[in-house]
C-alpha positions, 0 to 999 in steps of 0.5 A: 594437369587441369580437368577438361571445362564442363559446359554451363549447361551441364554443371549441377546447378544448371541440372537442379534448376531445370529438373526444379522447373519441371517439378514446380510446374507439376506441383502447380498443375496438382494445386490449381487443375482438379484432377480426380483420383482414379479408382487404384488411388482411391484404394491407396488412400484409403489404405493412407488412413490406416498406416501398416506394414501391407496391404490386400494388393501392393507393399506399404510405401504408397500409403506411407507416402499418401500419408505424408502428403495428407499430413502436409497438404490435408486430406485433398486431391492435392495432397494425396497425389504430391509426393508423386512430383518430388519422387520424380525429381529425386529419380531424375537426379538420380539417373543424372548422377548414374549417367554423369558416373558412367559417360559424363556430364553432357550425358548425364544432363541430357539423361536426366531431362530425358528421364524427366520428360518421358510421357510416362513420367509426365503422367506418372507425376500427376498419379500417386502409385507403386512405380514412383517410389520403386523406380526412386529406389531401384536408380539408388540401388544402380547407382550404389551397385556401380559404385560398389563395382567401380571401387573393387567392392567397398562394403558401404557401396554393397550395402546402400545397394543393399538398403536401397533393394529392400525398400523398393520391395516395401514400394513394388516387388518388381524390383526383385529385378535388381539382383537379377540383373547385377548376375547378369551383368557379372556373368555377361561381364565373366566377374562372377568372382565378385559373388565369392565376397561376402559383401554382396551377399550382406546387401542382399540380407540387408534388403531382405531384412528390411522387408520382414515386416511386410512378410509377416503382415501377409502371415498375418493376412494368408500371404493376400499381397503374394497370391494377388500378384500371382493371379495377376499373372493370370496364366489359366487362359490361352497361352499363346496371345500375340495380339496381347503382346503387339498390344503391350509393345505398341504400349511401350512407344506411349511410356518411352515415347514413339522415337525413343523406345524404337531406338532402344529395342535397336539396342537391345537386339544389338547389346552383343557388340554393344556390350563390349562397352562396359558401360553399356553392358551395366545398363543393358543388363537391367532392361533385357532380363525384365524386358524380355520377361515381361514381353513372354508375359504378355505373349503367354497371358496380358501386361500392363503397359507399366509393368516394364517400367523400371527398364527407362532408368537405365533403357534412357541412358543408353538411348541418350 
């Protein structure tokens, strides 16, 4: 029996290609247009000059990364801000071979230019910052995740899944995430049995073991990462701030864009019959639980617009 004929369009060459031309005019836009680094940059490349395992506010792989480009493309604007670009790309890709596993090729293309094109993204491109490298990883987890899933279970599968989890906690600890929503999406999906396998359970040590060396940087350092993103929390004023939380949804139509964010909050206050689709379960159960984290944050204190930013990865697929 001969598979159906994919569309040019949607074949990988055509995916690479297109997702190549966004990056390569993102890296001329760096090389030829002085963009000032904002203040957080600054910091971040001032950490690059000093490589550790950890910072006062944020886990090591932004200055790692910073690093690399200095390294490459010497200490300018341009090489503090060029792995930004690439991180995208490999993102991109990644959501395009999440959404091609899950519903296709033509979804998959469409996913990953979406992706691409999301005006957070296309801003993010020209910034160095924690979310790049976090979201890069936290697509690598899902796609491993829902390999692991698919296969029954196939430890290789668990423990890429596993690998990919604890260098997102080395790039931003709001993928701590992850693992929240695969129990969400095995409860949602009555697989809890998947937990009785040790193969889970190895990921998760695996993540966390490569994470130790930013632990015992912040022993070191009166845990000074930790206590900063609790007191970004900031929960010591007014509890109840609903100007803050129309504040930070209205902000989420600048990061999703004005037409897409609003068909994905239809979707999720629709996920109960839409979920009778496992696919589509899979990919709402990593936006609802940090979504909704997130919004009672900003209702209980403020949120930055970013912080719900991982939701895209998946929030993008099923809005595609």
């Amino acid at each position: 029996m001969t598979s159906p004929q994919v569309h040019p369009l949607y074949r990988p060459g055509s995916v690479v290609a297109l997702l190549l031309l966004i990056t390569g005019w993102r890296v001329l836009a760096l090389a030829v247009y002085p963009f000032d680094l904002y203040p957080d940059e600054v910091q971040y490349w001032d950490w690059s000059r000093e490589l550790a395992f950890g910072y006062f506010s944020k886990p090591p792989m932004v200055a790692w990364l910073i690093g690399l480009g200095t390294a490459v493309a010497g200490t300018t604007e341009f090489g503090i801000k060029l792995a930004a670009p690439f991180i995208h790309l490999v993102t991109a890709l990644l959501v395009w071979v999440l959404a091609r596993d899950l519903f296709g090729p033509r979804a998959g293309f469409w996913s990953a230019l979406t992706y691409a094109l999301l005006p957070a993204v296309s801003l993010s491109s020209l910034i160095i910052s924690t979310d790049p490298p976090m979201m890069m990883f936290w697509a690598a987890a899902l796609i491993a995740l829902s390999r692991a899933l698919k296969s029954g279970g196939k430890a290789g599968w668990w423990l890429l899944a596993g690998a990919a989890f604890g260098l997102g906690l080395m790039s931003k600890y709001t993928i701590i995430a992850v693992p929240v929503g695969l129990v969400v999406y095995l409860a949602w999906s009555r697989e809890l049995r998947y937990l009785r396998s040790p193969w889970p359970w190895a990921a998760l040590g695996l993540g966390l073991l490569l994470f130790v060396p930013n632990v015992l940087w912040n022993a070191g350092h009166h845990w000074v990462s930790y206590v900063h993103t609790g007191d970004n929390a900031n929960l010591s004023g007014p509890l109840l701030n609903p100007d803050e939380m129309i504040e930070w949804l209205g902000g989420q139509m600048g990061v999703m864009g004005p037409f897409l964010f609003p068909v994905l909050a239809w979707l999720m206050l629709h996920s109960r019959p839409l979920g009778r689709d496992p696919r589509m379960r899979f990919m709402l159960s990593f936006v609802l639980p940090l979504f909704l984290v997130i919004l009672t944050q900003s209702l209980l204190s403020r949120a930055n617009a970013n912080w719900a930013a991982p939701i895209y990865l998946t929030g993008t697929i099923a809005v595609t």
